[in-house]
N, C-alpha and C positions, 0 to 999 in steps of 0.2 A: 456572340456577344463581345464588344469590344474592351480591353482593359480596364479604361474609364469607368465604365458601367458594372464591370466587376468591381472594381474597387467601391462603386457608391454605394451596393448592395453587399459588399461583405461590411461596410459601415453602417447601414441599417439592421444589420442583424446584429452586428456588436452591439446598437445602440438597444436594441431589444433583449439583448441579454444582459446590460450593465447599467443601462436607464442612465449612462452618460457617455457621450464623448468630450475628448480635448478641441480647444479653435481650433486648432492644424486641422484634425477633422473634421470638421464642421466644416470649414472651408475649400477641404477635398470635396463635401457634399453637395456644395454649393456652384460650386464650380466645374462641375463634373457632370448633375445630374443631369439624366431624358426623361422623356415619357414611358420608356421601359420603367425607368427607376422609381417614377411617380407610382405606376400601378402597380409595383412592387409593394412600395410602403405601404399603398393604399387598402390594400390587403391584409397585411403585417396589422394596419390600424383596426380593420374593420373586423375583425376575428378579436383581436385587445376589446374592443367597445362591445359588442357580440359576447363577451367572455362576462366583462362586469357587467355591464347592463342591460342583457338580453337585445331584444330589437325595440328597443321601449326609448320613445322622442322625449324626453322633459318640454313643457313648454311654459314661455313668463310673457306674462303677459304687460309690457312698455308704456307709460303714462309721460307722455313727453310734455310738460308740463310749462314750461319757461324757454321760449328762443331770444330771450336776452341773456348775455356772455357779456361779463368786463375783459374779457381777455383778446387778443387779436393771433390767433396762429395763422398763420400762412394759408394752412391746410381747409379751414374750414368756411364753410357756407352762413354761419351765424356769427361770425368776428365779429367783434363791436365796431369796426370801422367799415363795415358793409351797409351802407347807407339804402340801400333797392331791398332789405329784407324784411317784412313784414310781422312786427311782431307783438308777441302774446304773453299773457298770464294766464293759467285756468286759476279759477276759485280754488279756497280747500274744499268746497263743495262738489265741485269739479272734478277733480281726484278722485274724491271718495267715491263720487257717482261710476266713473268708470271702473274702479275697481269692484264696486257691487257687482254692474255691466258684467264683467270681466270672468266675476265670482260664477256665475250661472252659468256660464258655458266653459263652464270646467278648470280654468287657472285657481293657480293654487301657488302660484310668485307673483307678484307686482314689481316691476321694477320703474321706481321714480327716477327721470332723469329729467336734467335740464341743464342749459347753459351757466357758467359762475352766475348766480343772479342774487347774491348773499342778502345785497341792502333790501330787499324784496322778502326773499325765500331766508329769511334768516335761522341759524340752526333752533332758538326755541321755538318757532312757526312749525318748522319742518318737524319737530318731534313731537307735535303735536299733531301732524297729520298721520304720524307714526303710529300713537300710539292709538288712533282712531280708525285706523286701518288693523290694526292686533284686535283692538276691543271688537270690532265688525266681524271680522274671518281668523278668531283666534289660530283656526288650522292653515294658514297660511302664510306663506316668509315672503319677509318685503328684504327688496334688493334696494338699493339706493346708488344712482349714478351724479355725483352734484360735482367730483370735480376735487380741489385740492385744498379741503378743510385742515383746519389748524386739532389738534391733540384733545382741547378742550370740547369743539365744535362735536367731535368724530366718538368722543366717548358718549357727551349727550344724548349721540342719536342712538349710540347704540344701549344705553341704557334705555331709552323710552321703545324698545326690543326689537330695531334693526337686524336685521340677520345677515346679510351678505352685500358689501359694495363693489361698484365695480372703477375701477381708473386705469384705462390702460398707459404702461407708461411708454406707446407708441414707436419708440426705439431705446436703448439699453445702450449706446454708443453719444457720449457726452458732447461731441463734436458734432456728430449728425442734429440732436436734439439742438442746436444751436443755429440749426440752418431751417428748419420748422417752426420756429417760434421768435418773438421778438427777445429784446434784451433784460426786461422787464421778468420774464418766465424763468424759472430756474430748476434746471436739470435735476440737481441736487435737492431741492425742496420736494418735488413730484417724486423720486425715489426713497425718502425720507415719509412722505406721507401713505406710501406704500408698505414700509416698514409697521408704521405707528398703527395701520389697519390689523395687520396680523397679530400685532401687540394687543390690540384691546379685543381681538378674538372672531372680527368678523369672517366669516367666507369671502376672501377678498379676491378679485379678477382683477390682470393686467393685460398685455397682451400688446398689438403693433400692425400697424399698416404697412400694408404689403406695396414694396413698387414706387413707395414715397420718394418724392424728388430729393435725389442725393444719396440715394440707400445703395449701399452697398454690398459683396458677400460679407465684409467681415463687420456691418453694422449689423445681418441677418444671425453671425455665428458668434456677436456680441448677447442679442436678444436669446438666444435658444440658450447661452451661458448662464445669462440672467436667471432666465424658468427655471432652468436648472438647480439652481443656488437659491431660489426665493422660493419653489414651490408655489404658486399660486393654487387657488382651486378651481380658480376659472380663468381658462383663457381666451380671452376675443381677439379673433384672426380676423381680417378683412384687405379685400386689396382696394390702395388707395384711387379715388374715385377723384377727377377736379370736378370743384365748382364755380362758375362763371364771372362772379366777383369775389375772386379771389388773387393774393398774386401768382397762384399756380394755375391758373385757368387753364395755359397752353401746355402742361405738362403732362407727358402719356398717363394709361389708367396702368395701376398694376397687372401685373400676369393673374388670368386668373386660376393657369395649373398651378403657377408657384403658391399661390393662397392656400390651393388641395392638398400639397404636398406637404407645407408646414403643419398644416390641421393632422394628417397622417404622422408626422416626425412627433408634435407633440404628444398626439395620444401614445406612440411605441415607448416614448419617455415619460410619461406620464398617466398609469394606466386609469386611473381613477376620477382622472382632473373633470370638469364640467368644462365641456366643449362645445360650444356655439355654430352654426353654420349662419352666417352673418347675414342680414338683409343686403350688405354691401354684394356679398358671394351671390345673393337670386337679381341684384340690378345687374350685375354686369355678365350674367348669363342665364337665359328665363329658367334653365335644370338646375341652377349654380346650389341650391339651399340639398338640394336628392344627392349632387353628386359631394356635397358637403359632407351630409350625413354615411354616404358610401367608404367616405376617406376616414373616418373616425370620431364624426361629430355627435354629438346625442342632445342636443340642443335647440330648440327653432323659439325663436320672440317675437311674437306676432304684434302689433299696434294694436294698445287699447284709446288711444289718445282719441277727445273727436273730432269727426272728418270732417269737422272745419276748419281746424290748426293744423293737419298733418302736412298740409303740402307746405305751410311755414318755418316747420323743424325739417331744414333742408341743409344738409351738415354736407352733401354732395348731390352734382344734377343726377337727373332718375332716376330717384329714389321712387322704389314699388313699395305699393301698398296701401297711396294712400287716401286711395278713393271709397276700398271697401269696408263693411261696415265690421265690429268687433266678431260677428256673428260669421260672418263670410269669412273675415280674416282664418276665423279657429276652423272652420267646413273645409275653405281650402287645403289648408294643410296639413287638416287628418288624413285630406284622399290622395293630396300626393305622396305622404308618407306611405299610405296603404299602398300604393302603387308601385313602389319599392320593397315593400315586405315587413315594412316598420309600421311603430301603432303610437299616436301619443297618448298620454297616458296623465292621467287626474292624478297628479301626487305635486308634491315643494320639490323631488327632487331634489336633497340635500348632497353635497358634498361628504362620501365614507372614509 
């Protein structure tokens, strides 16, 4: 074993026994690590996850509802100045109907998400779909992914009984965040509305794209600082994917060991977090969601959306999944989970 590798793996164990390092180290990790080191942690993760959660998958089932966004990031397939994107509203009927859908074959999270589409989806609209989704599957927690609500907005929803949002705030490094989004987007707003989530009590998810153009080791041991220090409950790991009208079209995909790796690092720091194996992690390798779950993940979110909109919530190219039906989505992936040794499992899944 060489130096290097010793040194990345006597920092994985540090981190395993202190549930923190300093950036110096973090930047040793980063900078250092192999595939040795990978399947190290991944191990380290997979015994952590195995420990709290048995071999038991949560699953939530995605209601991707709006591909209209006011916003324009760099990064994504639905920016408002993507003029080739094809887009949609469901009904609140709409919604509701897939989450019944949804309800029968065993989900037990719904997570709403969609593009900024406020003047549309406005927060009394939205809490009212909320609260019509509680009254339907009282035993069920609605996740909410809308984006970067104001204090008043974010308490509403969660009064009419929201339970967990998710925003990831993509990178944790003020300068990188400035090279992914326009001038108009503010770093400090989006980490501010991150804050006001945990304040008003939701199970709140952040998280970061892996490989994003301009990332760094030390935007990566910026992000893992973050987690650190904010605690999230949920974390969404994914490596960043281009899409073809975008300005990063020509820009490589992320790594997708380093995607495993961070999934692994998080869970050794975080033993109890809700961790995602990302639909991003099974496009850009057809194993990527099994060998997600192997790294420390306990999460899969299958598309309830219907499969006439799904190929229009197209946030990056290849995006799977979205031809099959809500029915197939949840068959597929109890048997690849079975295949691995894992079972998903009828519950909300809350955050302990």
């Amino acid at each position: 074993m060489n130096t290097m590798s010793e040194k990345v793996k006597s920092l994985i164990d540090k981190l395993a026994a202190e549930k923190s390092l300093s950036k110096e180290e973090w930047l040793a990790v980063f900078g250092g690590w192999d595939e040795d080191d990978r399947a190290y942690a991944a191990g380290k993760a997979r015994e952590i996850s195995l420990g709290v959660f048995g071999n038991k998958v949560y699953i939530r089932g995605i209601v991707e509802f709006s591909n209209v966004c006011k916003n324009d990031c760099y990064y994504c397939g639905i920016r408002c100045s993507n003029t080739n994107a094809q887009r949609y509203r469901l009904s609140d009927g709409e919604i509701l109907e897939c989450c019944a859908e949804g309800y029968e074959y065993g989900f037990r999270t719904f997570v709403l998400q969609s593009g900024e589409d406020y003047a549309v989806y406005h927060p009394e609209r939205m809490a009212g779909i909320v609260r019509s989704i509680k009254k339907a599957h009282p035993d069920c927690a609605v996740t909410l992914s809308l984006g970067e609500l104001e204090r008043d907005a974010l308490k509403l929803l969660k009064d009419a009984g929201a339970d967990r949002y998710l925003l990831r705030h993509e990178t944790a490094n003020k300068e990188h965040y400035s090279k992914l989004h326009p001038e108009n987007m503010s770093f400090a707003h989006r980490m501010g509305c991150l804050r006001t989530l945990k304040e008003l009590g939701y199970q709140t998810g952040a998280g970061m794209m892996v490989g994003s153009p301009y990332q760094t080791d030390e935007c990566l041991a910026d992000d893992m600082l973050f987690i650190e220090e904010f605690g999230p409950q949920m974390i969404g790991i994914g490596p960043f994917l281009p899409h073809k009208d975008t300005p990063f079209r020509d820009k490589p995909k992320g790594s997708y060991e380093l995607t495993l790796f961070l999934l692994s690092l998080c869970r050794i720091m975080l033993p109890r977090v809700l961790l995602p194996a990302t639909t991003a992690l099974g496009t850009i390798r057809p194993d990527g969601r099994e060998q997600g779950i192997l790294s420390g993940a306990n999460v899969i979110m299958p598309n309830l959306s219907p499969t006439a909109v799904r190929k229009k919530y197209m946030l990056y190219d290849g995006k799977i999944c979205t031809e099959d039906s809500s029915d197939e989505c949840r068959n597929c992936i109890s048997a690849r989970m079975k295949r691995i040794g894992y079972e998903v499992v009828v519950a909300r899944g809350d955050y302990v």
